[in-house]
Every structure is written in C-alpha cells, then in structure tokens.
N, C-alpha and C positions, 0 to 999 in steps of 0.2 A: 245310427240306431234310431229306429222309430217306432212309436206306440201309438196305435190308434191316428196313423196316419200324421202323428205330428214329428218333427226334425228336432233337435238341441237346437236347431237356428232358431226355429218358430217358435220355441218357447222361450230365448231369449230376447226376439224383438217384441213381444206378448208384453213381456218385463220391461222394458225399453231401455232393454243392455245393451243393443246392437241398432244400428239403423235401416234405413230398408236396401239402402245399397249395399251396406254389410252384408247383409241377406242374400241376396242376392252373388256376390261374389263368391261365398262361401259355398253357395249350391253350382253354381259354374266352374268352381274350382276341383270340387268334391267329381263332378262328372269328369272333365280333363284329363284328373289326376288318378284318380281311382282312389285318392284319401278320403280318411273320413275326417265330418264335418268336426269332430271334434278336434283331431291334428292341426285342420287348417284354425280353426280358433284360438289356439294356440300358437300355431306358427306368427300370426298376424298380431299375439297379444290384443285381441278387439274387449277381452273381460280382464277378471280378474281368476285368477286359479278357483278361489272359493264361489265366485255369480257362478262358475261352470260349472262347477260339482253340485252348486244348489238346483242349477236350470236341467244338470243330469238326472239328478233325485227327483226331481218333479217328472220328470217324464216314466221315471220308473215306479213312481208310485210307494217312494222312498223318503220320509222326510231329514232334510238337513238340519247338523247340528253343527253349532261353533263350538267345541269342546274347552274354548281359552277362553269364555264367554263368563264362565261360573266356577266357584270353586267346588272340589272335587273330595268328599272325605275320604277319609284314611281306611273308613272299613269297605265303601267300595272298591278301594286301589287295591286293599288288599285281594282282593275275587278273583285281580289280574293280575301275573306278577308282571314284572317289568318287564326282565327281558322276553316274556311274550309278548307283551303289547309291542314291543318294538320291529321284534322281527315281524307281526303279521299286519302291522301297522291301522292298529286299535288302540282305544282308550274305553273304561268299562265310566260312568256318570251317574248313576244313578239308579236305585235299587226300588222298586215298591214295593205297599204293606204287605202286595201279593206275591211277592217273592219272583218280580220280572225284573230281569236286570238290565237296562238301558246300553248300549254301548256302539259307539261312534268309529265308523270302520271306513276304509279308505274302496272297498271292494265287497260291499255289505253280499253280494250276491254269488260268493265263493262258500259255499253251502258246509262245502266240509271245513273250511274257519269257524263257521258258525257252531257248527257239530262240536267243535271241539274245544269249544269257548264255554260250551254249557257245559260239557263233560266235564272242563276245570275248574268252573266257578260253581258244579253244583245248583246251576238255577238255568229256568227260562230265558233264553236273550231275545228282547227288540233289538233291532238293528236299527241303525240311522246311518245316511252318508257323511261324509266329511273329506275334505282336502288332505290327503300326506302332509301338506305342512301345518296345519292347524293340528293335526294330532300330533306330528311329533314335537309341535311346540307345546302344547299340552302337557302332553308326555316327560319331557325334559323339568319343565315348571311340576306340575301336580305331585308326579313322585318325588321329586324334590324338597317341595315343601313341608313331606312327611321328616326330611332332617334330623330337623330342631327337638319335632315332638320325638320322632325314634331316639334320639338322643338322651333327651329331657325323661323318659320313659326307663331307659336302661339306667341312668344315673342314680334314680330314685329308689332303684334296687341293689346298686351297689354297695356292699359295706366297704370300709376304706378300715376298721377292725380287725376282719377277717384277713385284709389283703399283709396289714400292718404284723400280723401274727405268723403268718406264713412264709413273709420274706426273713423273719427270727430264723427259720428251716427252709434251708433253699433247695433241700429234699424236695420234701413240697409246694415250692412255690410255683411251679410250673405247671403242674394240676388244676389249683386253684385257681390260676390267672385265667387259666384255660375254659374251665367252666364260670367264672363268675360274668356278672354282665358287661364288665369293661371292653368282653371281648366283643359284644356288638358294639358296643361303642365306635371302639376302632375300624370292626368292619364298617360299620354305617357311614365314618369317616371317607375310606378309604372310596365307598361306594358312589358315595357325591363327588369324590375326586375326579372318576372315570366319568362319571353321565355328565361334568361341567367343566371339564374339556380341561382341568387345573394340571399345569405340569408341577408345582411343587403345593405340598402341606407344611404346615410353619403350624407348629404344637407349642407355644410360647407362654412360662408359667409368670405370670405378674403377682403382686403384693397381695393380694386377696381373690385374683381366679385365675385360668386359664382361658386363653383367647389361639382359639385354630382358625386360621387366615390360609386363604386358597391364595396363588397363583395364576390367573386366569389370561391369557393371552398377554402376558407379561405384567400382569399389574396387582399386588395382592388387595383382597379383599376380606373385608372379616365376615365369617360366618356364623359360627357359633361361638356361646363363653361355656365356659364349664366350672363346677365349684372347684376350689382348690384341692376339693378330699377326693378326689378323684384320679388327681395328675400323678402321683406317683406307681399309682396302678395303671393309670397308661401308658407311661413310659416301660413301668417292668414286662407288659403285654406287648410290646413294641418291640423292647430289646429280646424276649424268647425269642419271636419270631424272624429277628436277625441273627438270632445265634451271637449275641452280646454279654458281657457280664454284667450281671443284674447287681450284684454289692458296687460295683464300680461308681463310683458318681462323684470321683475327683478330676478323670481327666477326659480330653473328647475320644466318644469314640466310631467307629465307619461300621456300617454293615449292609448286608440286602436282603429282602425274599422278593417272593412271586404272590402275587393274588389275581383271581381271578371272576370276572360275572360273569354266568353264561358265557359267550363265545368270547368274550374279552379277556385277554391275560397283559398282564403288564408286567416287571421288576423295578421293584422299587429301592433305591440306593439312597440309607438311613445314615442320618451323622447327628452326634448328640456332645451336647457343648455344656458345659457345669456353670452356671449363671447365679446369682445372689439369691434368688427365689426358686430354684431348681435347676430339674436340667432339663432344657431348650430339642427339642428333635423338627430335622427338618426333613422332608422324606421327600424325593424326586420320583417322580413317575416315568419310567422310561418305555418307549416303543419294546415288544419282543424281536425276538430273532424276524429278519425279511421284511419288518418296517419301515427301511430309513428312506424320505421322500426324495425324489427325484431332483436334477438340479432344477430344472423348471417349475416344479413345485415351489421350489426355495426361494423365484423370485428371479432368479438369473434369466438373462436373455438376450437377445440382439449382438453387437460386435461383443461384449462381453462374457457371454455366455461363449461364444465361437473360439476367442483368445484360449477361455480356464479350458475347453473340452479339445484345444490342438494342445496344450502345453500338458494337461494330464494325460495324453497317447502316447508324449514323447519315451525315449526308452530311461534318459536319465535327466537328470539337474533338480534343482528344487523346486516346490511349489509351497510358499507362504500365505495361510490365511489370518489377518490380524482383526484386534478388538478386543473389548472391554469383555469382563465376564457376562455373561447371559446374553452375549450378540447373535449366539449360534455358530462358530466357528467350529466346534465338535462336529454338529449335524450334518454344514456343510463337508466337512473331509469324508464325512462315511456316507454320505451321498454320491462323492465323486469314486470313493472306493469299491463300492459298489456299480456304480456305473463299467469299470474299469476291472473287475474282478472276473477272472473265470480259470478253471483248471491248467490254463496253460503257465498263469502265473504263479510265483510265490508270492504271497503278501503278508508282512509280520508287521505287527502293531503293539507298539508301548505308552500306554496309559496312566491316568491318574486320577480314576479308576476308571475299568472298564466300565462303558457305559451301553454303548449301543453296542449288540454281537453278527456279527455278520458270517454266514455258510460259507468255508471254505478257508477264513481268513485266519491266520494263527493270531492269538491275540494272549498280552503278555501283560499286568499288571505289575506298575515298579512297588517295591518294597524297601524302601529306603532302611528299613532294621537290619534286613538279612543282607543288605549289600547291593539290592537292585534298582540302581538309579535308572534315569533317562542317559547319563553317560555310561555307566557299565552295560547298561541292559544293551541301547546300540553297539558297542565295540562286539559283543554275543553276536548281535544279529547277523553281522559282516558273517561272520563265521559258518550260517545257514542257507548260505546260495541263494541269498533273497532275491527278488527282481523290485520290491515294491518295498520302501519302508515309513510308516507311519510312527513319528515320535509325538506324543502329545502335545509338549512345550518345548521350545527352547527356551530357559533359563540361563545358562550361563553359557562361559567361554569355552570349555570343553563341549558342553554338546552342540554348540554353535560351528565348533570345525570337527570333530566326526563326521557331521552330519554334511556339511563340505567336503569332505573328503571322502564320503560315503557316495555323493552326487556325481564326484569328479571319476568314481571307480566303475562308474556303469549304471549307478543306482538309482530310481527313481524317489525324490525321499519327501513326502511332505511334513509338514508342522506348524504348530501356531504360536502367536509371536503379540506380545501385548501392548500394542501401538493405537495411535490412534487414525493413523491414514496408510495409505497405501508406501508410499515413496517414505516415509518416515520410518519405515522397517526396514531399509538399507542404511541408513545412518547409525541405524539403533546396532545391527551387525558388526558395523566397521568398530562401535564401541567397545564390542565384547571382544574386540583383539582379531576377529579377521581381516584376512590379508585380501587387500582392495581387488588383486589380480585372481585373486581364486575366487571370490565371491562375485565377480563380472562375469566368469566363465560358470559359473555350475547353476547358479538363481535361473529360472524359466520366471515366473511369474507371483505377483505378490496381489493377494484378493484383502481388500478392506471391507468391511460390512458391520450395519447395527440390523435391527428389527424392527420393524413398525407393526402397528396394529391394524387389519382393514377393516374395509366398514362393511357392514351385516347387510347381506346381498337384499334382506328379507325387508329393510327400510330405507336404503339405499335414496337419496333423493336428489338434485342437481340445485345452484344454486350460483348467483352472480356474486362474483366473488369483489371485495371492496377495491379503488383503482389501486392503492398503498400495494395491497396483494399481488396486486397484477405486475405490477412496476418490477415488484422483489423478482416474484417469476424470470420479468425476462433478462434481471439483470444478472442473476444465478445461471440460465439458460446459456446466456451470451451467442456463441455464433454456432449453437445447435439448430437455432432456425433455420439459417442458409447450409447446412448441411443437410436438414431435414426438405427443403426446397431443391436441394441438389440431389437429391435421391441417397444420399452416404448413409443416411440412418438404417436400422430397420425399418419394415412399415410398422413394427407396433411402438418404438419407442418414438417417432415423426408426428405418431397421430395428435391433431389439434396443435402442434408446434408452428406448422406454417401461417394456421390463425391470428395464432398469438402474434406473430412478427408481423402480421398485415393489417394490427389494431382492429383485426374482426371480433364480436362477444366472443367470448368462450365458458364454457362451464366450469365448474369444483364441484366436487359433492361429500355430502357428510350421509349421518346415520342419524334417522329422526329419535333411535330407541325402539326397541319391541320387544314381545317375548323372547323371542328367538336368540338376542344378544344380551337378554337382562338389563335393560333400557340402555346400555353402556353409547350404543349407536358402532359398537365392533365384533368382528365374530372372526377370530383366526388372525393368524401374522402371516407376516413375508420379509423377506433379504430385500435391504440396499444394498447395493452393492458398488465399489469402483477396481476395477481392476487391470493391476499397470503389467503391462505387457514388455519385458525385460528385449530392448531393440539395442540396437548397435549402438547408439546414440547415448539410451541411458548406460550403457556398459562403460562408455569414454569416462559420463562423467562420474559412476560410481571410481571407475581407474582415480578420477581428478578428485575424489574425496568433497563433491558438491551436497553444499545445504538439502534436505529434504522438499525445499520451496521451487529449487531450480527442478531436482529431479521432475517433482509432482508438473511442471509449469510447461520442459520440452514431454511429458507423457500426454498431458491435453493434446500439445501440437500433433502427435503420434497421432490422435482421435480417442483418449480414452476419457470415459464420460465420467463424471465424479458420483460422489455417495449422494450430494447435495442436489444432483442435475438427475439422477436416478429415480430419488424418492419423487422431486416435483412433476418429471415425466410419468412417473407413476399414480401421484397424488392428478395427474390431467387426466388419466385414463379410468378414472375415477376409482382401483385401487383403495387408494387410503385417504387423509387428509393431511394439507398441507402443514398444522399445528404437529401432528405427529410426523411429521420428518424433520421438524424444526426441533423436536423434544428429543429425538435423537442422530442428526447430523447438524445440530446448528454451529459446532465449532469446527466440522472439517473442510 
C-alpha cells in the first residue's frame, strides 16, 4: 500500500524500525513474490505487531492508539457492548464534551463498521488504528474491570428482606429472585466466567462475607467478596435456575443450566455442599455439544499419540486413562471418542454426570437411587449391540471384570482409573480380583497424564536456565538423546534434545506477565502425558503378577516416553516451564 508515493517500508526506516538492508529486502521480495510489503514484515518478524499498525496508520493518515495504555470508564464501555467490540474487533476510549466518541479499531477503514458503531452508540465516531491484540487485550481487561463495580452496583440494590420474606412462600419466591438484583449479580458472575477463560466458580460463604474465586487455567483465584446478606439470595437464584430445591439446605445437591453471551453458550454443572456458614456452590463451566478438543490440542503427540490413535481403531480390548481429579482424563476420552465416532458405530457412555455431550453418541447418566450403577448400567449396555463403550470410572471389582469381559466379547471399552502412573493401573486391576490371564488379553493400552499451565505466547521470553537445571533435565531425559540423535524420536519431541546431550547452550522460557495472561506469565494448558503400550512382554509379566516398577521399567525399554520426560521435552520447546511439570509430575 502506498500514499503519496511512500511504502510501510519507508516509513518504518523513517522511524528507525527497520534498516536499510531491511529495506531493501522487503522491496526485492515484495517484487519476486507478488507479496505485499506488509506479509513479508511479518513473515521476517523485522517490527513488532503494534511499530506496524502504527507505521500503517501514519501512512493512512490515521492516528495510533494503545488502547491498554489508559483506563477506560464504564460509561464509555457502555456506548460498546461487548460482544460487539469483540466480534468487530474495537474498543470505544473516550467520549468528548462534543459528544465524539474516540474508538480504536483494528480495520478503522471498513466504513460500514463505522456506520454502525455510531448507529449504536448514538454518537459521532473518531476512528484510530490499533493492533488485534492490544484491543482484544483491552477488551478482556477494561470490560472486566467493570466486575467489581457491576457487582458492587447490584448489591447496593439488593434487599436481603424482601428475599428473606419470599422464601416464607416459595409460591413466590421465584418471581422475586427473578426480578430482584441478585440476578445480575449472578449474571455478571457468570459473564466474567466465559471472558476469563475460568473453567469452575467456587461461591464460598465464610464467617462474615462471601468470597467467589474463579478457576483460571487450573489455579483459583479470588475475585470478588460479597456482603453476607446477599449469599443466601444467591444461592436460591442459582438453585431456580438449576431446577434445585430451594428449602433444602441439609444435604448436597447436583444440578445444571445453560447461559449464554452473544454467540457463546456454555452448561454449567452446579453442586452445593451445607457448610457451617452456609451453603457452598461450585458451578463447572462445560464446552456445548461439538466442542471437545482434538487429541493434538490436548497435548498428545509423537510415538505416543500414534500408540493411543492405533489402539483406539482397534475393534476390541480396553483402553485406560488414569490420574488424579482435575488432570483431564474426561476430556481426553471424549476427544478420542470423538475422533472415533461416526454413524457406522454404536457408542454408549456411562457417567457421573454427564458432562461433555457429543452428536451421535447415546449417553447414559448413573443413578445410583433408582438402581443405575456403573455395574448395572454396563451389564444394560451388552444388551444394546454396542461396538464402543465408555464407563466413567472403574471403582470396584465388578465393573472392573464386566468391563473385561465386555473387552473380551468384541467390545471396545474405555475408562478411567485413579492411579498415579501408567503401569500402576495394572496392579491396581489384579487388586480388585481380576484374573492375570484375562486382563493380559483384553487391556490395549493404559494413558497416564496431569496438566500443566503454558506460558502466554504474548510475553513468552527465553532464558539460560541455572546448570542444577540442566543437570536435572538430562538426567530425567536419560538415553532420549541418543534416540533423538538416532532419528527414533519424533522431529518435534528431538528438538534441542541432541543440544542438550552435546553440552551445547540450550534455552527455557518463562512468561514475563501481561495483560493478556493477568501478569500470571500463563495463558491455557495442556496434557502430559506417558502412555504404556500393552506388548507381549508387558502381557508375560502382568501373567507373572510383576511390581508396577518392573512393568513401568521393560515399557521405557519398549520406547515409551514418561509423564516426567513429556513435560521437560515440552517445557524445551518452550510450551511450558520446567517449575510447572515439577508441580505436577514431580512424583511419577
């Protein structure tokens, strides 16, 4: 693009963003290739996202704004609502006495955005450029920070009286809950939930307030407090809208709805606990139907990813994935079930509770009142022509040989199993009474895995890691170098592994902190993973009823890579950090 005869080049070596050879390249390459100048400054990373978008605006005769630069009030946010700003990727900043409204847009020169930014806000708009990611870091932050006050807002209006006189007639109490202000409360809740990525809210009443604490890429955080006259009308607005009984507040009890922003719909799966100071609700945000991420999303990959996707083709035997609660062992099964679903199969699934729903798949919630266990509910399933059966858990010694005997019958059966390593879920088997010879023939494969945190691509920085560090590395590693030198590895899990074995520098990297991440220095997780491939070898010696140490010990021989050797390969490709695969595989 050019004005007035000048380039995006020529006005970044003006600026002395680029150099003259820069320059130069960029106009050589742009004729070769037929790309534009802007592509290849980008391809080359020679600026930064934001030099470009400013050295763009200068040329159009557009001035740049850093939108994370200044705080943003609440009456201009309102002008914008959110989910407009997001989708057309704006943010409104600033309003004058003259009634022009400021606002920073990623495409200020899309005319009919504009058109329809004043249509909603009712006012004149400036336009200014700005980066995609400065706005929607903005974005995320500024409406955000409206929270506390929307919260703080709604509170002030709440009578806790009125709420207290209405639950006397539970005629009326659902009315009431309904229009009073509690119920933005909860929305406003709910709202910060979805924009900050929180997979659970934790509504926890203490001695003199209520404190709601997010879940945020595995790690809670406290957000807001609330007076304590408040909590009881939060919870009865919680329980309507699970269809709960609102007089109940002796024992725990489950429920779910649906909420939705804009294009965003979620289910949330409520459970509420009777505590010394109230009652406790913890509310999970779950993906909708055709969400569940891919295995490669999850983190899988290389020889192990190749083992779990030939053992889940097979037509029968088991598949086990083990770990502590909140490792993501759910995820993973209805990732692979999903991969693996299509009309020619059956697939029935028994839960506890259902969580994630997937097209196609019949899915079967146990009810342990009325009689439907994980062991009645599978003896049922046999009975359905299944090809595919998904049990939640194995718990005891009956659904542990069903579910063998379901494997041994033609049936493909997964399920999860609460171990702490791979090879340690065949011991744990032989405990609950099966028989050494059936469990060597029907077991395919057993997946171990926790979750790490990675680092936020948006501060991401590299760094010489101390020698202690390095040492730990290769002695975790062990003879994955010479494997990684002999070509056995993948090429993504090899990478920087031959370094490391030839005492050349190598990198780590951490997260400096930014908007983006909420200084945390992480933005999203991922699977560790180790996963033991059930070979002839291991069959002998599950036959021989060997220690969990021997099995895990000939499964390395086999080439299977651990939880431990996973994360660090991972934390080298700069992923995650080393601190957090030690915070959750430091004992396997």
């Amino acid at each position: 693009m050019e004005v007035a005869n000048k380039s995006i080049e020529d006005v970044l070596f003006e600026q002395k963003k680029i150099t003259a050879d820069n320059r130069s390249l960029i106009k050589l390459e742009s004729v070769n290739t037929g790309k534009t100048s802007e592509d290849i400054i980008k391809e080359h990373n020679f600026v930064s996202s934001e030099d470009l978008v400013a050295a763009k605006g200068q040329l159009l005769g557009i001035p740049f704004f850093n939108p994370v630069s200044k705080p943003i009030t609440s009456e201009v946010l309102s002008l914008i609502p959110e989910p407009v700003a997001r989708r057309y990727v704006l943010i409104p900043f600033e309003l004058s006495s003259d009634g022009v409204l400021s606002v920073a847009m990623s495409d200020p020169l899309d005319l009919q955005v504009v058109e329809f930014v004043e249509r909603k806000s009712a006012k004149r708009v400036k336009t200014f450029i700005s980066s995609p990611n400065l706005i929607n870091a903005a974005i995320a932050d500024q409406y955000a920070q409206s929270l506390t006050t929307t919260v703080s807002a709604a509170v002030e209006e709440a009578s806790p009286v009125e709420v207290k006189e209405a639950l006397k007639d539970l005629d009326k109490v659902e009315e009431v809950i309904k229009e009073a202000p509690v119920a933005k409360i909860v929305s406003t809740l709910l709202e910060y939930a979805m924009k900050g990525r929180a997979s659970d809210i934790h509504i926890e009443p203490l001695e003199e307030k209520t404190r709601v604490r997010y879940r945020i890429d595995g790690v809670l955080q406290e957000r807001v407090v609330l007076p304590k006259k408040v909590h009881d009308a939060l919870v009865s607005r919680i329980k309507i809208l699970s269809n709960l009984k609102i007089d109940e507040k002796r024992i725990p009890q489950d429920g779910r709805f649906s909420f939705k922003i804009g294009d965003q719909a979620v289910d949330l799966r409520i459970s509420t606990l009777p505590t010394v100071h109230g009652e406790k609700i913890v509310m999970r945000l779950l993906p909708k139907a055709g969400s569940a991420p891919t295995l490669t999303d999850l983190g899988l990959r290389g020889m192990g990813l190749k083992v779990f996707e030939t053992n889940i083709t097979r037509p029968n035997g088991i598949i086990l994935i083990t770990g502590p609660t909140g490792s993501g062992k759910t995820t993973t099964l209805f990732a692979a079930l999903s991969k693996i679903n299509s009309p020619k199969v059956n697939i029935v699934t028994l839960e506890d509770p259902v969580e994630y729903q997937i097209p196609g798949v019949n899915q079967v919630q146990i009810n342990p009142v009325a009689g439907l266990t994980f062991a009645s509910g599978l003896r049922s399933f046999l009975r359905q022509d299944p090809n595919i059966i998904m049990v939640g858990e194995i718990r005891d010694s009956e659904t542990a040989g069903l579910a063998i005997q379901a494997a041994l019958t033609g049936h493909l059966v997964f399920s999860t199993l609460h171990t702490s390593s791979s090879a340690g879920a065949l011991p744990r088997l032989l405990d609950m009474g099966a028989e050494t010879f059936l469990l060597a023939s029907s077991i395919n494969a057993v997946v171990a895995q926790r979750v790490v945190r990675k680092i936020c691509d948006h501060c991401k920085e590299d760094y010489d890691p101390p020698e202690i560090v390095v040492q730990n590395i290769k002695t975790v590693l062990g003879n994955l170098a010479n494997q990684a030198t002999e070509k056995k590895l993948d090429p993504a899990e090899s990478k920087d592994v031959t370094e490391l074995s030839e005492n050349k520098k190598f990198k780590l990297y951490k997260g400096k902190g930014c908007d983006q991440c909420g200084d945390s220095g992480y933005r999203g997780r991922m699977g560790v993973y180790e996963v033991l491939n059930i070979t002839e070898k291991i069959g002998k010696l599950i036959l021989e009823r060997s220690p969990s140490n021997n099995i895990e010990k000939q499964a390395i021989d086999d080439g299977m890579i651990t939880m431990k050797q996973d994360g660090y390969l991972k934390a080298m490709e700069g992923f995650t950090t080393v601190e957090e695969v030690l915070r959750v595989a430091q004992d396997s």
